[in-house]
N, C-alpha and C positions, 0 to 999 in steps of 0.2 A: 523556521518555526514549524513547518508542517512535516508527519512523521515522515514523509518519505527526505525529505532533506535529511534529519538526525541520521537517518539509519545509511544512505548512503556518505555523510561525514564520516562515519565508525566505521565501513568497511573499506571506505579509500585508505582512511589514516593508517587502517589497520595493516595492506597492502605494501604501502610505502615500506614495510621492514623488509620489504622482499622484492618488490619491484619500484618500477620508478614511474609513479601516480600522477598521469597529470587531468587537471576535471576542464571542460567547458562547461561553465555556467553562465546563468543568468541574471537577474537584479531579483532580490528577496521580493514576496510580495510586502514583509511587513519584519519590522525588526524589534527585539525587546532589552529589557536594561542585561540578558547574558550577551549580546552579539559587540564583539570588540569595538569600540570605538574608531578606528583604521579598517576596517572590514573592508570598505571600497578601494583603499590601496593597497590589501594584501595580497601579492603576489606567490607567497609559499605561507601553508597551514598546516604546521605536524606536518611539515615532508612530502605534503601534496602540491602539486605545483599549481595554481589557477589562474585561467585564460575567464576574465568577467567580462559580457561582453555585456554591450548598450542593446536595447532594446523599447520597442514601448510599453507602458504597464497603464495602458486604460484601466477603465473599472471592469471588473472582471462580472459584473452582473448582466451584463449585455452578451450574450452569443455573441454576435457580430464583432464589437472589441476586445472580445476575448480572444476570438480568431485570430485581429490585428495581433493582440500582443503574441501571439504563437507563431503566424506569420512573419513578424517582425525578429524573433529571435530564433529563427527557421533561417533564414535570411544571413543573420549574423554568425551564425554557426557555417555555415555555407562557406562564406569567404576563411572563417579562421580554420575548415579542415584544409585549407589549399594552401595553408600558412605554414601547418604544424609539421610537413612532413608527415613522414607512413609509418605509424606504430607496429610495435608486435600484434597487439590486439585491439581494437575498437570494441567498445560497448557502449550501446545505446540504450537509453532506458525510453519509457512512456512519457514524459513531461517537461512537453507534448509529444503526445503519440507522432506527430509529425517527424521529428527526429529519424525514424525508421526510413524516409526518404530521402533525407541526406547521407544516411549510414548506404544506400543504395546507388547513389550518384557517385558514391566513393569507391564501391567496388565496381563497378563500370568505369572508372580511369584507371586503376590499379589491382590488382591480385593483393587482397589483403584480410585478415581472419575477423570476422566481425560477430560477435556476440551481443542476442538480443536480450533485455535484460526487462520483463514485463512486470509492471505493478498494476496492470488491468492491460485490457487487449480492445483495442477500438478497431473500426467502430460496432461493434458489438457492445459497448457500453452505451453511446449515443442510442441505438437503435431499443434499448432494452427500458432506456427511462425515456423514450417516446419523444427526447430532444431531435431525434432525427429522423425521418419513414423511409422506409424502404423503396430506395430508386434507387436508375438506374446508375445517376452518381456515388452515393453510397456503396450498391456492390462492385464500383470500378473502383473507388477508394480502398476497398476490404482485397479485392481481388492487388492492388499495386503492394498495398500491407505487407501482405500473405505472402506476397512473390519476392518478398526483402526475404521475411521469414524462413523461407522454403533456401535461401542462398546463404545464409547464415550456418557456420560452423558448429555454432551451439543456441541452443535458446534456453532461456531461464525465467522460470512460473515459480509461482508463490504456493499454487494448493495443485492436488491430483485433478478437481476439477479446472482448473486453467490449463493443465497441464494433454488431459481429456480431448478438449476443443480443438486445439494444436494437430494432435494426433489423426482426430476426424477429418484435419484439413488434408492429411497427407503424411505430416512431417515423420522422419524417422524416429521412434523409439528411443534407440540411443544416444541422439541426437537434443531431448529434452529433457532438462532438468530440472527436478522439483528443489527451490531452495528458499524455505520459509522464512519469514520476516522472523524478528526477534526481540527480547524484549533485553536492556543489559540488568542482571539478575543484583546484581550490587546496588548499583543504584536505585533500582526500585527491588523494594523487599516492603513485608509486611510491617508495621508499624502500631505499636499498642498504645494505648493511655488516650490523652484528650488532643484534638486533631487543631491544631492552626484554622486549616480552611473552613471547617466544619461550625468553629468558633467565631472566625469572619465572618461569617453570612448568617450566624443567628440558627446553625440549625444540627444546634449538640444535643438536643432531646428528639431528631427524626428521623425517622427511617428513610434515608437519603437514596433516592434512585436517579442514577447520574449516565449524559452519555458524555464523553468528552473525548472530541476529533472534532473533523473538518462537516460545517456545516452547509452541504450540498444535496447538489440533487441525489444521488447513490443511497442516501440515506433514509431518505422518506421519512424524516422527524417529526413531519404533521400528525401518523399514526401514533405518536410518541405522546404528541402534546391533546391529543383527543383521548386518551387513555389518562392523561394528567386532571380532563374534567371532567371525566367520570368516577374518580377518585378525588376530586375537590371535595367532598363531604366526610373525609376520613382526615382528621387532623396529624395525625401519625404519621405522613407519606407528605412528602416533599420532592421535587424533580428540577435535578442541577443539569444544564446543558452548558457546557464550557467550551470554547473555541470558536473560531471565524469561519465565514466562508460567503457563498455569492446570496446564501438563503436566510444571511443573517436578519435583515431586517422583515422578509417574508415571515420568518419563525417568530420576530419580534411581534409582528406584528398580529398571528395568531392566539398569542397568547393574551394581548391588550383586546382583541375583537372578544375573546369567551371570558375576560373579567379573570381571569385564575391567579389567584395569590399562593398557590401552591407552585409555584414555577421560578426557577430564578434562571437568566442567561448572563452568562459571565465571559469576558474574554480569555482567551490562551494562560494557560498558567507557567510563569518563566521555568525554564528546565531545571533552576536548582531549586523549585517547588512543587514539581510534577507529581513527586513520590508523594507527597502530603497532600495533594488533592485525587489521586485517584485511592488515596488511602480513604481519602473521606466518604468513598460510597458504601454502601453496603448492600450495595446491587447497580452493577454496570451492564447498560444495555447496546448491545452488539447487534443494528438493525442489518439484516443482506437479504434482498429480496429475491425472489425465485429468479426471473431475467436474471440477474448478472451473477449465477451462483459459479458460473463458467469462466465470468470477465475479469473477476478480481476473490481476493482474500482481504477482509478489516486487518490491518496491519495494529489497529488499537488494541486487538484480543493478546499481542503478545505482555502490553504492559498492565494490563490487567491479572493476569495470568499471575505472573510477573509480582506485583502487589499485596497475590492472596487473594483479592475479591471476586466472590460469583458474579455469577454472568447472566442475562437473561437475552437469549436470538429468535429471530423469527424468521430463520434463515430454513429451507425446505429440508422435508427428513432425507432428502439422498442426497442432501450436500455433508459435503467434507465437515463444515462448518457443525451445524446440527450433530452429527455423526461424534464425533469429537466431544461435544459435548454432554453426549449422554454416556458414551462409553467410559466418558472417565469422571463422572459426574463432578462437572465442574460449573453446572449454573442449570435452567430451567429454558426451556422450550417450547414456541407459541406455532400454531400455525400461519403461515403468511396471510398476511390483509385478516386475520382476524383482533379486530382492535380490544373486545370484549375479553377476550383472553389475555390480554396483557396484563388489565385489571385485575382480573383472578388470578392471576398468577402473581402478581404485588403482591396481590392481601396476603397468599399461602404465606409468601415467603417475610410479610411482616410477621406471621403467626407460629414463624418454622425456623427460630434462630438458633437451635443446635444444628438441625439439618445446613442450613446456609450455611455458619462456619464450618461445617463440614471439609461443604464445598470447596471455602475459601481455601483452607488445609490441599484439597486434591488439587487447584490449580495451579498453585506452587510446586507442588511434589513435580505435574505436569510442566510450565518452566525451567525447571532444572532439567528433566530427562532429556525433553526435546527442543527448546525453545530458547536456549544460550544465544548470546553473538558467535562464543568456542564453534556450538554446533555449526551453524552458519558460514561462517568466518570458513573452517578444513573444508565445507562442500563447495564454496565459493575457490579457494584456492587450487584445490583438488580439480577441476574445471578446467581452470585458467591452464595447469599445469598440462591436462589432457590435451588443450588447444593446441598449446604451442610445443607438442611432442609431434603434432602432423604437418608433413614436410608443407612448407612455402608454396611447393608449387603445385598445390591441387586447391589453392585457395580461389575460390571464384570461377574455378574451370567447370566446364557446362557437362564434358562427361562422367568427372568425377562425380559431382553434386548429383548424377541421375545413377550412379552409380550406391553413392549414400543414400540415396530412397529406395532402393531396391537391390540392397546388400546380396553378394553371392560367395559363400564364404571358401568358395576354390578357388577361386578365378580372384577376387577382393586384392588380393595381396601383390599378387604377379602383374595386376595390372597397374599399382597404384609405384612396384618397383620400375617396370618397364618408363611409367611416364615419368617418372622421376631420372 
């Protein structure tokens, strides 16, 4: 259900025409009327082979059991890399970020090409929404990270600012690669006339301001819903939050504490109804706060994009994010923690609907240029193909790797033939 799942189903499936895809996974945290009936005993999906392993799935609103459950499928992954044999390539994603430690343990028994594959970078995530302070645990966590990171053949960031951090730490240049999320441009596309969801919930005469993703802490949706009553007095303005997460009931419960009937929270909308609910806004708000401008990119902004609909961020002006957005004027722009700004910037854009369609016009045009699975899909490929053109045996060796941090382009070659 959560966007990082769809998006890596489409680029395994997509993989499988080329190579031979096999995924470890997990247990869903939550499933809806699209996820097959057999899903537990599916062993091959579209040509991807799948290893599901058991794990616990406490409640995920507890730190501590949420640990469990990361720990526990940390654990499980463990025993099925010792199972699978030695791939062309390993890649490891963030979730959990723990993964990175297993992908470490494996190149410590073996020489083998592993690709890191980030949708945020911990714990610099942790440290930035104050879930975590800075000890001396934390930077021997960041430092063990880092040192997976630093051994890896390629790494792969979602924005130049992710991309940025990486570079600070050390890593070579050539060595990181920017490959933005996506939105698939078919499936969601702009949509005219009178809207299903829109019609559901009672709200075809309002100017609908919607976030819809995963409701956590990265988000800071309380500055969302304190901007929602300060705007209670404008009957015009209506605010949809759609999807799940560990702060759902915290957000529920916000909004019962300030009385606001200007607020509706709704669950996940099934994938063959997504287009018609993010059709339904007519302003999607894309919250990234300063701290994590580094840690991650909103993977949401592609399918909004995507849709047509403007956007409104409170993301800092020297993010990518921000940047992006006004260069290609595809939505409106607040300063961070200023909540008062949100609210005037609604009103504008209740007040400014040739301008807004505009916008919605430019994030499309933007979608198609840059923002395809196509696009994604060749620079992912293209990667992969880089990877396994460099021989075998400089995979995990300690002086090649010091030698890739600090490239010497006379000597590079002769020395990489010699050890080969």
């Amino acid at each position: 259900m959560e966007a990082t799942g769809q998006l890596l189903t489409q680029l395994c499936e997509a993989l499988a025409d080329e190579f031979q895809v096999e995924v470890i996974a997990g247990q869903p945290n939550s499933v809806s009327a699209d996820t097959p009936a057999d899903w537990k005993q599916r062993t091959v999906h579209n040509g991807v082979r799948i290893h599901r392993l058991r794990h616990l799935q406490l409640p995920k609103r507890n730190l501590l059991l949420r640990m469990a459950n990361y720990l526990s499928f940390q654990w499980s992954v463990r025993r099925m890399l010792k199972r699978i044999g030695r791939p062309e390539v390993l890649v490891f994603e963030t979730d959990p970020f723990t993964l990175a430690k297993e992908a470490g343990r494996l190149m410590n028994r073996q020489p083998i090409r592993v690709v890191g594959y980030l949708q945020d970078i911990h714990p610099d995530v942790g440290v930035a929404l104050g879930k975590v302070q800075e000890s001396s645990f934390v930077r021997t966590l960041r430092r063990d990270l880092f040192d997976v990171y630093h051994r890896c053949v390629r790494m792969v960031v979602l924005s130049e600012d992710m991309r940025q951090l990486l570079l600070d730490d050390g890593l070579a240049e050539q060595r990181v690669h920017v490959i933005p999320n996506w939105a698939d441009v078919q499936r969601i596309r702009p949509l005219e006339g009178p809207n299903a969801f829109r019609q559901k919930h009672g709200l075809a005469d309002k100017f609908v301001v919607m976030y819809s993703g995963n409701f956590g802490m990265t988000q800071r949706l309380d500055h969302f819903v304190q901007a929602a009553a300060q705007l209670a007095d404008d009957p015009r303005i209506h605010f949809v939050f759609v999807g799940r997460g560990s702060l759902e009931q915290a957000l529920k419960q916000q909004v019962q504490q300030l009385g606001l009937q200007n607020v509706t929270i709704t669950g996940y909308q099934p994938l063959s109804t997504l287009n018609v609910s993010l059709n339904a806004a007519d302003l999607h708000l894309v919250p990234l706060t300063a701290q994590l401008t580094r840690c991650l990119m909103p993977s949401k902004l592609y399918g909004i994009l995507a849709a047509g609909r403007p956007l409104l961020t409170n993301a800092p002006a020297e993010s990518e994010l921000h940047q992006l957005t006004v260069q290609n004027q595809v939505g409106l722009v607040v300063q961070p923690q200023q909540i008062d700004q949100i609210g005037q910037k609604i009103r504008w854009a209740v007040d400014h609907p040739d301008q807004l369609r505009q916008m919605g016009r430019n994030a499309r045009d933007l979608a198609l240029r840059q923002f395809t699975f196509e696009h994604s899909l060749q620079k992912f490929r293209q990667m992969l193909h880089s990877v396994l053109s460099d021989p075998a045996e400089h995979v995990n060796c300690q002086c090649c790797q010091q030698a890739n941090e600090n490239p010497a382009p006379q000597t590079a070659s002769s020395t990489s033939r010699g050890h080969s």
